[in-house]
N, C-alpha and C positions, 0 to 999 in steps of 0.2 A: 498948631495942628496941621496947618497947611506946610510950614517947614518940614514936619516930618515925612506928611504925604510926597511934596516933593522930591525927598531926597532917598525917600524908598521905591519911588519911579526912575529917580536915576540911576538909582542901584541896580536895577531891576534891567533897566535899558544898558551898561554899563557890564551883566554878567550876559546879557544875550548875544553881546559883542564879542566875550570870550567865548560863548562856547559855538559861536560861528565859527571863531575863529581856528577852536581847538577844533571843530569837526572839521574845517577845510585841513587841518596840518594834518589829520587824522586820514582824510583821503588821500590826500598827496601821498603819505608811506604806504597805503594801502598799494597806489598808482605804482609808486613805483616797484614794492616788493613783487606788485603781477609783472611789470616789465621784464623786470629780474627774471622773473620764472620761465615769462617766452622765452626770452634770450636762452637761457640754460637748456631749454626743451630743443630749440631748436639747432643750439651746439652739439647735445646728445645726440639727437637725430643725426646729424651730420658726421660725427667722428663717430657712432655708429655702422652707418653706412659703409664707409670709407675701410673702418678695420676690419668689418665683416668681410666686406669683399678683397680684402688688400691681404690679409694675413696668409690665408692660402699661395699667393705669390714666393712665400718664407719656404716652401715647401716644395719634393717634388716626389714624382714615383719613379721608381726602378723596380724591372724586371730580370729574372733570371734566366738566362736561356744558354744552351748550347753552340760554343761554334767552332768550327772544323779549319783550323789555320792552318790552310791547303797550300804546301809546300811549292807547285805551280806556279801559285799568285805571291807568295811572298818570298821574295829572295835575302836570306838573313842580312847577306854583305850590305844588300841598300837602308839596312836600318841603320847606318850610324849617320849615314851623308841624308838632312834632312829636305833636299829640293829630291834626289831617291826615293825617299820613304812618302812624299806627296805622291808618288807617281803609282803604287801600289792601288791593287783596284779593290779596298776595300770595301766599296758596295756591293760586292761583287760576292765576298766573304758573307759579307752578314745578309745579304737576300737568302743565298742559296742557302742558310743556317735556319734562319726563321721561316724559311719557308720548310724547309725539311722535319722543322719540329713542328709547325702547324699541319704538315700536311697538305700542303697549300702547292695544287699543281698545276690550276691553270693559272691562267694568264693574268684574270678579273682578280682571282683570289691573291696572287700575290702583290696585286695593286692595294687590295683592301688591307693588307699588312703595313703599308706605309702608315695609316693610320692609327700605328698600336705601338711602332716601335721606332723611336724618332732617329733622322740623319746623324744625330750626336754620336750613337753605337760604334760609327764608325771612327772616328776621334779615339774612343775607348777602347776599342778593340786594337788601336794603332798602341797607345800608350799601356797596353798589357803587353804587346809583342815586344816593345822595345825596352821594356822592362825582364819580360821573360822570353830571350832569343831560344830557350829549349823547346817551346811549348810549338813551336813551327812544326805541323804534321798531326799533331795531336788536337784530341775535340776537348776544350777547355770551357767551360760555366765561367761566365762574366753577369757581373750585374750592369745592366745595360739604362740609359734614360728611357722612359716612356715618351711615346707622344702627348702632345699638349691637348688632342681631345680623347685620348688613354687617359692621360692624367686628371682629367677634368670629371671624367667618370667614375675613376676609384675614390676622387674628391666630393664625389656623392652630387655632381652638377650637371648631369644627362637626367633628363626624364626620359626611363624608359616608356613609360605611356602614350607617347607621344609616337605618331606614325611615323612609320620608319622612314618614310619621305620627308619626314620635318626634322629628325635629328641627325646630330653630327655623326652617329658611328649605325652600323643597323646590328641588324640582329645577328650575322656572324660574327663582325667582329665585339660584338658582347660577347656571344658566348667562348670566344676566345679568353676575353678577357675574365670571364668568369672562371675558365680553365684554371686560368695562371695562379687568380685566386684560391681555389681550390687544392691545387700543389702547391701552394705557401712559396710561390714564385713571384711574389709583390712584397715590396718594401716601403715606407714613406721615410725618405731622410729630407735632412736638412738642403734647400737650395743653393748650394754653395754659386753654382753659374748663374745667379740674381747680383751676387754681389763680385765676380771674377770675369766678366767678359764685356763686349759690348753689346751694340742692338742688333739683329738678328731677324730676318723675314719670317722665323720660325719661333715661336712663342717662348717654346720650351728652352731654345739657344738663347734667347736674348735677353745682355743683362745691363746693368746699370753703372758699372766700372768706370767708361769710358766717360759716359756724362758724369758721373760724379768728379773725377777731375779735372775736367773740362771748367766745371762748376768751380774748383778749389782753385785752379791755376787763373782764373778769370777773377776771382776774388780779391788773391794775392796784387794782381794788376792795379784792381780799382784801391784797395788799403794804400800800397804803395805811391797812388798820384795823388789819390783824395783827402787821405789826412793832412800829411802836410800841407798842402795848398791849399786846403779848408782852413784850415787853422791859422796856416799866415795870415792869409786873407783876411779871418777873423778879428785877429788882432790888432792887423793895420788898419781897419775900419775903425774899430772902436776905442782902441789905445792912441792911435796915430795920427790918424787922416783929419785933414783939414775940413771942418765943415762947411763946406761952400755946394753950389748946386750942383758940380759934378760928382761927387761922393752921393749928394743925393739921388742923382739920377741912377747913380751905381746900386746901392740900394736899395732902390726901387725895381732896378731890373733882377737882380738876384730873389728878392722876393717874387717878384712874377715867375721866372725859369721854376720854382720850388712848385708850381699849379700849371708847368707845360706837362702837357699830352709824352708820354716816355717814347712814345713809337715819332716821333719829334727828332728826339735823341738819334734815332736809327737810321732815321734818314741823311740827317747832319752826318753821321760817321757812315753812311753811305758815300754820301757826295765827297768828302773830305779824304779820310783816310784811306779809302779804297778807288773812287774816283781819280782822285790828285795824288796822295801821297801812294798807290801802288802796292798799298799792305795787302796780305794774304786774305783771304776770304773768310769767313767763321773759321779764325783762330782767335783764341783767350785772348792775346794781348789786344787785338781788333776790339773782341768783348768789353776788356778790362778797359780800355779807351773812351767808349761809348757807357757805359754806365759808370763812368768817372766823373763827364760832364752831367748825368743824370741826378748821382749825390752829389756833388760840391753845395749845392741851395741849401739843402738840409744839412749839411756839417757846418756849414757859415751860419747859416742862422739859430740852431741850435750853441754853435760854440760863441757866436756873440750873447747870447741868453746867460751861458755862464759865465762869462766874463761880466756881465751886468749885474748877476748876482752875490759877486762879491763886495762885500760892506766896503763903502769910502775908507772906514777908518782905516784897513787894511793896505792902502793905499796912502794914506796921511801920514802916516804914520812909519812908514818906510823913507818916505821923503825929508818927511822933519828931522831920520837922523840921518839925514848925509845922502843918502842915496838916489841914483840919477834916475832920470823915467825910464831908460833901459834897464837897469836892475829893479826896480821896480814892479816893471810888468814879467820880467821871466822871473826875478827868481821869489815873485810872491803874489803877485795875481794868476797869473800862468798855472804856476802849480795847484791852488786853488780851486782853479776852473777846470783842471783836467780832466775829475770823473764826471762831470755834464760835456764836455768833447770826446771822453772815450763812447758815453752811453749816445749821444747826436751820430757817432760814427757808428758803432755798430747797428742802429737802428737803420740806419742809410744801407749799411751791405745788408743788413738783411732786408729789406726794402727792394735791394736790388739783385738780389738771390732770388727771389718770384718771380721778375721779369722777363718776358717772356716776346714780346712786342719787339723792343729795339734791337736785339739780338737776331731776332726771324728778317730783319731791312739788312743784315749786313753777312747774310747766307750763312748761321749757324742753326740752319734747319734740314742740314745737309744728313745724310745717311753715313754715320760714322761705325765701324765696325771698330777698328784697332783704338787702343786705347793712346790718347796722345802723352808724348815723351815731354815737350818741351811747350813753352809759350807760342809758336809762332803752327805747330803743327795744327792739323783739320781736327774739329772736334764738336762737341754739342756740350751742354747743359740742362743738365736736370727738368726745370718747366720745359724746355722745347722736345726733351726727349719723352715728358710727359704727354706732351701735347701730340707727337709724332705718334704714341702708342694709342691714345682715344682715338684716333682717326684712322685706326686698323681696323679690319676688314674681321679679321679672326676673333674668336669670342674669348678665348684665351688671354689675349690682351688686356681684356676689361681688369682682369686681378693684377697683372702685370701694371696697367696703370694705378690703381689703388696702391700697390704695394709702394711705388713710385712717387707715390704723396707721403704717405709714412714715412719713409726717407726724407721727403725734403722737409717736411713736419719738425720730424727732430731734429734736420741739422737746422731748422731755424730755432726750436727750442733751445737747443745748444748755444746760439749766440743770444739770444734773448739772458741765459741763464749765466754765459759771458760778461754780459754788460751790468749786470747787479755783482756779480764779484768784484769785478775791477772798478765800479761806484764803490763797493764796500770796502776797497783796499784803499783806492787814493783818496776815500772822503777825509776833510778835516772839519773839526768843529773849531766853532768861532764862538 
């Protein structure tokens, strides 16, 4: 009787254990599924934010207005020779036009026009004359850019409620702008001059061209130094290198560099390449140079990773029939390990695509308008050109930088969605 009793209390003590145990595993997924959910809520919140405010960037307004290509100011012959054709006084054309169609005759009021119908007009009005050398003399309809707080208005982002001391446009130039609406002389197209020019003191002018290659040609630099010499490196390490304490030291220090500070980097290629060696100021290759040193840590330790996860056998087995440790390791560890070296690198440029720090030490924080032709020419990048627009003054900007995340967004999506292809292409199974 007592055998039973005892062995129905350890049964007893023995299911209590389980289902402690089963309610703690039962929390745990509880714990983690809510984790999961912040995380999600608070990624939603965020690329949220971001798209709401950035998409409008995608966008712009044009107006349709009258203008009188007053044969005075434009001399046909200077339109072929283009230092000529800069020298035409086309603001000259398009004040006296919009203001003629506004009605706008003093002084204050033509001022207030600046704010309705942006400097770009004049650009436009050049590349319709030079287009149409007949229309010299005659009043021709162009659709012309709005200004950036025009535009931000018909984007539904003025509160008119708000006293006319506290907003960007007041109450004449609304009802201007109501006008235009009214005779179906507003359009909304596509923002072609977000993705065609460079940056711009003027919202509506400035685009992302310049940085975006700036961004591409800086890339190209660092792919160019870092793989390779990631990858030797890698291999001489782990294939090669004598294990004695200086490899270890080596080691040791490439693992630290992988946990320096990146604005580190910026100073080194401060002091170095621009101090001593003379190099140009924020240009790509400068760039490419300094975020070269920035991923090497990350391409080496990553691509020693895949070199270690290749089975021995793979390796014994090449050897056993004949073959020397230099064929060996390229023509069957090597290849192997390639898509964990392709995916260690891409994750390194894109790593160093966001970088933003060590590029701003070696003056590519510079006000770049033209778009650069070459490696060595003046240029910016994407985060610093983001970072140049958050620290504008104009409220127009704010979409301008938004829309300037989405950008760099996908082009990191893109290499993200890079580096699983080309895993999926060189992977082999074993």
């Amino acid at each position: 009787m007592n055998t039973h009793a005892s062995a129905a209390s350890a049964t007893e003590v023995v299911q209590q254990g389980l289902d402690k145990r089963y309610s703690a595993e039962s929390r745990f997924k509880i714990y983690g599924i809510l984790g999961i959910s912040i995380a999600m809520v608070f990624l939603f919140i965020l690329m949220f934010s971001i798209l709401s405010t950035g998409i409008p960037a995608f966008s712009k307004s044009k107006i349709l207005l009258p203008f009188y290509m007053d044969p005075e100011v434009i001399n046909v012959e200077d339109l072929a020779d283009p230092a000529a054709a800069r020298k035409i006084n086309l603001r000259k054309i398009v004040n006296d036009s919009k203001a003629a169609f506004f009605g706008a005759t003093e002084r204050a009021d033509k001022r207030q026009l600046e704010e309705v119908v942006s400097t770009l007009a004049q650009l436009e009005v050049l590349e319709h004359i030079r287009a149409n050398p007949e229309d010299v003399g005659q009043t021709v309809e162009l659709w012309v850019t709005a200004d950036d707080e025009a535009g931000r208005w018909y984007k539904g982002e003025v509160d008119e409620t708000l006293p006319e001391n506290r907003r960007p446009l007041n109450d004449q130039q609304i009802e201007w702008l109501k006008r235009l609406t009214a005779e179906e002389r507003v359009k909304t197209t596509f923002n072609d001059t977000f993705f065609q020019g460079g940056d711009s003191r003027n919202p509506e002018q400035a685009g992302i061209l310049a940085a975006l290659k700036g961004s591409f040609l800086t890339l190209i630099v660092t792919l160019g130094l870092s793989f390779p010499v990631g990858v030797a490196a890698a291999v001489y390490l782990e294939e090669f290198a004598p294990k004695n304490r200086f490899t270890d030291l080596v080691e040791v220090n490439i693992n630290n560099l992988a946990a320096v500070p990146s604005i580190i980097f910026g100073l080194l290629g401060l002091a170095v390449f621009l101090n001593i060696f003379g190099m140009p100021r924020s240009a790509p290759v400068v760039g490419g140079l300094v975020l070269t040193l920035m991923t090497l840590p990350t391409i080496i330790i990553s691509s020693r990773a895949a070199l270690r996860a290749v089975p021995p056998s793979i390796k014994d087995a090449a050897l056993g029939l004949g073959a020397s440790p230099m064929q060996t390791v390229f023509h069957h560890v090597v290849p192997l390990a390639l898509p964990g070296m392709l995916t260690g690198t891409i994750i390194g440029l894109a790593q160093a695509l966001g970088e933003t720090a060590p590029l701003l030490m070696i003056g590519m924080v510079a006000f770049i308008v033209d778009v650069p032709q070459g490696f060595t020419d003046a240029s910016s990048v994407l985060p610093v050109q983001i970072y140049l627009w958050s620290d504008s003054a104009e409220r127009a900007f704010v979409e301008k930088t938004s829309g300037g995340i989405i950008v760099l967004l996908m082009f990191l999506i893109a290499m993200n969605a890079m580096a699983v292809l080309l895993r999926k292409k060189f992977e082999r199974r074993w």
